[in-house]
C-alpha positions in Angstrom: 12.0 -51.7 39.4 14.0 -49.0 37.8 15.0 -46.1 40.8 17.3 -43.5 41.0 18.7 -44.0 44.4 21.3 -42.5 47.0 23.5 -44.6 48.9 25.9 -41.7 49.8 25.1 -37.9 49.7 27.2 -35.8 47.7 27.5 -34.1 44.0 24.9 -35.0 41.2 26.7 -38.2 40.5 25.6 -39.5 44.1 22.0 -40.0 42.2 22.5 -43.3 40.7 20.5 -45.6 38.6 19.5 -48.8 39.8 17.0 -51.1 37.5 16.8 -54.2 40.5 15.3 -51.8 43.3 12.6 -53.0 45.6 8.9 -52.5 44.2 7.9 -50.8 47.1 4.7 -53.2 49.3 0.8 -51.8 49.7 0.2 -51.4 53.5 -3.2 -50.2 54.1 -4.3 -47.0 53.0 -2.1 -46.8 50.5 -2.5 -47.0 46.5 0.3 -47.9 44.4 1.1 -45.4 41.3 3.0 -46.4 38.2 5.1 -43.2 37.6 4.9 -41.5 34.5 6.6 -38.4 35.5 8.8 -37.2 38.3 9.4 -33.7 39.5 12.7 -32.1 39.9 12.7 -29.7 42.8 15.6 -27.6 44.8 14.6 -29.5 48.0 15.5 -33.0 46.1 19.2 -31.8 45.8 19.3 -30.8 49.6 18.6 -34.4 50.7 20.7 -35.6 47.9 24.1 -33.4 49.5 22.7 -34.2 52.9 21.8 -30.5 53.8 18.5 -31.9 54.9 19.6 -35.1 55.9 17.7 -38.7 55.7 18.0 -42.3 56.1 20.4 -44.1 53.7 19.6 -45.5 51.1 16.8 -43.4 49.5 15.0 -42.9 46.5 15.1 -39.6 45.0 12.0 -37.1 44.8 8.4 -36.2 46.0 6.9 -35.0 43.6 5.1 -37.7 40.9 2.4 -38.3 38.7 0.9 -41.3 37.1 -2.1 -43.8 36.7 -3.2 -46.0 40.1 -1.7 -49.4 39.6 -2.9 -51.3 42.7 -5.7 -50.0 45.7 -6.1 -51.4 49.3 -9.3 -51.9 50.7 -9.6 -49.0 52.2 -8.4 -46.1 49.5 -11.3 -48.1 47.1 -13.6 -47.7 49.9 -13.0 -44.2 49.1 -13.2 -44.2 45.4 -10.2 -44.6 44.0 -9.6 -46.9 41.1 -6.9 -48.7 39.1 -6.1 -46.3 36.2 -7.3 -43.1 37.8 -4.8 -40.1 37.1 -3.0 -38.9 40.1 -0.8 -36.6 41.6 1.1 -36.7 44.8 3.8 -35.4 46.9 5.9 -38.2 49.1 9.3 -39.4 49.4 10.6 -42.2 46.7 9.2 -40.9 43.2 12.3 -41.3 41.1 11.0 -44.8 40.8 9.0 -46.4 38.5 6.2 -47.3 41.3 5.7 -45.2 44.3 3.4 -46.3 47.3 1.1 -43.7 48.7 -1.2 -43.1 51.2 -4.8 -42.2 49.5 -5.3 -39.0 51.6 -2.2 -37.7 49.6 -3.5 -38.3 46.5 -4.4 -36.0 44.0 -7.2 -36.6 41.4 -5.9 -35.1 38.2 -9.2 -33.0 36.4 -10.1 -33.4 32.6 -8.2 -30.8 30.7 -5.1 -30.5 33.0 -2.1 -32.3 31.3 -0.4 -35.1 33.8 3.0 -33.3 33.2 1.5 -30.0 34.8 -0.8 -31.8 37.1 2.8 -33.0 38.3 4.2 -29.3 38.4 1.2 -27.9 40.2 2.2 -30.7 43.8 5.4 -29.1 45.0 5.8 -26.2 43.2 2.3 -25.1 42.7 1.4 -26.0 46.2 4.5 -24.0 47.4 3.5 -20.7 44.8 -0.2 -20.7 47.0 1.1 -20.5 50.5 3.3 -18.2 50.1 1.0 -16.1 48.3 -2.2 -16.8 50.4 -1.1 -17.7 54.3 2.7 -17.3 55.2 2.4 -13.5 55.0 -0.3 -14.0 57.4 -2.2 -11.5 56.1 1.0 -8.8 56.5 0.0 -7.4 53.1 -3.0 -6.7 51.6 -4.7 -6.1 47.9 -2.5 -3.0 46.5 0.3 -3.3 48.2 3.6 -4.6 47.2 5.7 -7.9 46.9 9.1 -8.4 46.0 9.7 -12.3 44.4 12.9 -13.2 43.7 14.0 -15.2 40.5 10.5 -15.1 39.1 12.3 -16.6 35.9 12.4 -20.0 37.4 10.4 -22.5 38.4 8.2 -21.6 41.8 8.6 -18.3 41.8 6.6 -17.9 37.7 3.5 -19.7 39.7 4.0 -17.3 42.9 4.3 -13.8 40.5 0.9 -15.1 38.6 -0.9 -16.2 42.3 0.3 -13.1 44.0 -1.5 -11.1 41.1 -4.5 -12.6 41.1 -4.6 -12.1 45.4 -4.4 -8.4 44.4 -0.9 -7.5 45.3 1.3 -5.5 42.8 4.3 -7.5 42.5 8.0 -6.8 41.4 10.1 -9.7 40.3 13.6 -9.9 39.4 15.0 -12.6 37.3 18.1 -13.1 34.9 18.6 -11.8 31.5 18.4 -15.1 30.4 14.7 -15.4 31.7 13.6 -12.3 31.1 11.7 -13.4 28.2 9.5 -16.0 30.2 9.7 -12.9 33.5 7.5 -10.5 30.8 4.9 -13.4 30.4 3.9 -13.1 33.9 2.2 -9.8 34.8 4.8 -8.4 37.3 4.2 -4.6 38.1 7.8 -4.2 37.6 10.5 -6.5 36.3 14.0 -6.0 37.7 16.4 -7.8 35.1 19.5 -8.6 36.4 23.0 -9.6 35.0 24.1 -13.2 34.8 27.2 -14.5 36.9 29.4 -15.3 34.4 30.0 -18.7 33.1 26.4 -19.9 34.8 22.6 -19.3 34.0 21.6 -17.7 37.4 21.0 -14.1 38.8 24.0 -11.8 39.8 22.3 -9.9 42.6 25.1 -7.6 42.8 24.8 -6.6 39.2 22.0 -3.7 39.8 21.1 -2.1 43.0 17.8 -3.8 43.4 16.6 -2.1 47.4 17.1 1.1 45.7 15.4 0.5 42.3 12.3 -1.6 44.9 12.5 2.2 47.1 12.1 4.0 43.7 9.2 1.9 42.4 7.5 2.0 45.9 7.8 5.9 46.3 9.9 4.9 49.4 8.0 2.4 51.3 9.6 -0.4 50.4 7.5 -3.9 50.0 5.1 -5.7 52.6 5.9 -9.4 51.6 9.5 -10.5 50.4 9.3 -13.7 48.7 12.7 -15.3 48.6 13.9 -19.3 47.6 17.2 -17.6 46.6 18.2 -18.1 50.3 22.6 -17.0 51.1 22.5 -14.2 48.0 19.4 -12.4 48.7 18.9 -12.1 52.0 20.1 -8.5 52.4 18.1 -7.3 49.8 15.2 -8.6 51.2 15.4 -7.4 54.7 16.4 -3.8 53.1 13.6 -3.8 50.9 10.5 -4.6 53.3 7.9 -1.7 54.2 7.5 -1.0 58.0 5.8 -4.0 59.6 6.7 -6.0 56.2 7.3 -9.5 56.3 10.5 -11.5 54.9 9.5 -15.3 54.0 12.8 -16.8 53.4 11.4 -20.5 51.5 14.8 -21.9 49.9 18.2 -21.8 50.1 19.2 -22.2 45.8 22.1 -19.9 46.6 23.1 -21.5 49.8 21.7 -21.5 53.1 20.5 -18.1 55.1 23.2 -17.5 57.6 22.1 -16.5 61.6 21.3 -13.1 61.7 20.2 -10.9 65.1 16.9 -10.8 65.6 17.6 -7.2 66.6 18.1 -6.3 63.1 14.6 -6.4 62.2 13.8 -3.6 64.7 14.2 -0.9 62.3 10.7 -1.5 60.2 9.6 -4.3 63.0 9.9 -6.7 60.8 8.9 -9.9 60.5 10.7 -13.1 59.3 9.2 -16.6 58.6 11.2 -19.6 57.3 8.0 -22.0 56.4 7.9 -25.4 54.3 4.9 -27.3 52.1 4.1 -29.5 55.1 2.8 -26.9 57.9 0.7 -25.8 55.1 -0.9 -29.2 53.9 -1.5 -30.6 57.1 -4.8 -32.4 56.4 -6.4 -33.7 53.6 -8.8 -31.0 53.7 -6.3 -28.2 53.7 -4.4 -30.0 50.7 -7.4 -30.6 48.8 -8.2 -27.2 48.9 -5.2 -25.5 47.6 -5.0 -28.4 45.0 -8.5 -27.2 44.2 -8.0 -23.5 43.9 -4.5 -23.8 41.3 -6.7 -26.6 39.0 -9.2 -24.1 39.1 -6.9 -21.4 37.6 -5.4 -23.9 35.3 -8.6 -24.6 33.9 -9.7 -21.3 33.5 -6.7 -20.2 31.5 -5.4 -17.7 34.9 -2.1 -19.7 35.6 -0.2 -20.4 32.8 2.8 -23.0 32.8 5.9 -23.2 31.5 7.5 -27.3 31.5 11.2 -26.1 30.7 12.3 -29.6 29.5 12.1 -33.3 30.6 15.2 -35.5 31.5 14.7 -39.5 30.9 15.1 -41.2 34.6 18.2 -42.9 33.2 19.7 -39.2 32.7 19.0 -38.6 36.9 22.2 -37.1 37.3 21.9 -34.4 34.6 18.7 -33.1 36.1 19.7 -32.6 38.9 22.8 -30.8 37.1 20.6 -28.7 35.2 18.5 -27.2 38.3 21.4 -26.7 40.3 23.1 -24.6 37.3 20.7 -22.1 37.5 18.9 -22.8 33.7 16.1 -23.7 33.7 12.4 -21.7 33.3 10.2 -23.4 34.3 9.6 -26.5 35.7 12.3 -29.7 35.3 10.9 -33.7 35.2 11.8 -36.8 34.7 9.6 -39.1 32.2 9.4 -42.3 33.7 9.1 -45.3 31.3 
């Protein structure tokens, strides 16, 4: 089958196309999906450098949509069927076929697109526990959130989710997204210069603690939300409330460096580094979330943006265009 594999971490180019790869065998419990699309997703280029390392060689991705193509015994014990639409989120989905265990799977609902069903597994999954547990219940309806790069991909899901839990939200994005930023119903919208030559936020360009102070009437913010990671992290220690809570999800600008623990004692603050997988840890808890965003799809409360779609054959130049900071809205791969 046609994959887009690494051998060897490194750069973009270490993502290479491979049309003789392994169709992947069935064990039991799983299903096998024929890919139609493939997300692109900041977390794909850390195991591609090696920041998050694992075993060589890999297929790219863990994110994918598609139609069921083959069911063990025991996923059609459960109901699933050849040709049911799917979503999922494991490892090796830069492939035309993908094997996956049935309690991953996620039944796509009539009148959600496959390409946004695709979005919602990574990215939309991420967006609702952020906004509904890893601020464990630090803020409350009313009070404020600061989300960084709301422009992009999962931070325009977590500005709409963090609305409709009640908070008043302030984003900050680029110029360059400001147009999509406006769409999303922030409370306040911090735009912010680009760095020059490149499509991404220069955080240095306005005084955002201050301007989050001025908004606040000095309190500063009970939730940060932050996947900028190495270019942010100031600003969103300086810009929590007392007792606030800085969730510190990515690392698009680089990885967090250490800081002392000692420096949250000012507001006693607290800091949490989660990922998708503490918060999907059953079926049940998966299903759920799943539930709720498909719910808001349906109902016209979450609105979408697919920024564009790269061919698998054009692998490299995804990953290219993620990493440069341009797109707004969610990246795939179309998977023939």
């Amino acid at each position: 089958m046609k994959a887009a594999v690494v051998r060897e971490v490194g750069d973009a180019h270490a993502l290479k196309m491979e049309n003789d790869y392994p169709t992947p065998e069935m064990k039991p419990g799983q299903v096998i999906v024929k890919n139609q699309y493939a997300g692109i997703n900041f977390i794909d280029t850390y195991h591609r450098k090696g920041l998050y390392p694992r075993d060589l060689p890999f297929v790219g991705g863990q994110e994918g949509g598609g139609t069921v193509a083959a069911v063990s015994d025991e996923a059609a014990a459960q109901g699933i069927k050849v040709g049911d639409p799917v979503a999922y989120s494991v490892f090796g989905s830069y492939a035309q076929y993908t094997a996956v265990p049935a309690a991953k799977l996620l039944p796509i609902p009539e009148g959600v697109g496959l390409d946004v069903a695709t979005s919602c597994v990574v990215q939309g999954l991420t967006a609702h526990y952020l906004t509904s547990s890893a601020h464990a219940d630090l803020i409350k309806p009313g009070e404020w959130c600061l989300i960084h790069g709301v422009g992009g991909g999962t931070c325009q899901w977590a500005a709409q989710m963090a609305k409709l839990r009640g908070f008043k939200v302030i984003g900050t994005c680029s110029k360059g997204k400001s147009d999509i930023a406006r769409t999303l119903g922030c409370d306040e919208l911090i735009v912010l210069d680009e760095v020059p030559g490149a499509s991404y936020e220069d955080y240095e360009s306005v005084d955002i603690v201050s301007r989050v102070m001025e908004v606040t009437e000095g309190k500063g913010c009970k939730a940060v939300i932050d996947g900028i990671g190495k270019s942010t992290v100031d600003i969103s220690i300086n810009s929590l409330a007392h007792r606030g809570i800085f969730i510190s999800f990515g690392n698009a600008s680089g990885a967090v460096p250490a800081f002392p623990v000692l420096r949250l004692i000012g507001k006693s603050a607290y800091v949490t580094r989660p990922k998708l997988l503490d918060y999907t840890v059953d079926r049940a808890e998966l299903v759920s979330r799943a539930d709720e965003i498909f719910g808001w799809l349906k109902e016209g409360k979450l609105n979408v943006s697919v920024d564009c779609t790269f061919p698998l054959d054009e692998a490299a130049e995804g990953h290219l265009y993620l990493e440069a900071g341009k797109s707004k809205g969610k990246v795939l791969y179309h998977i023939e």
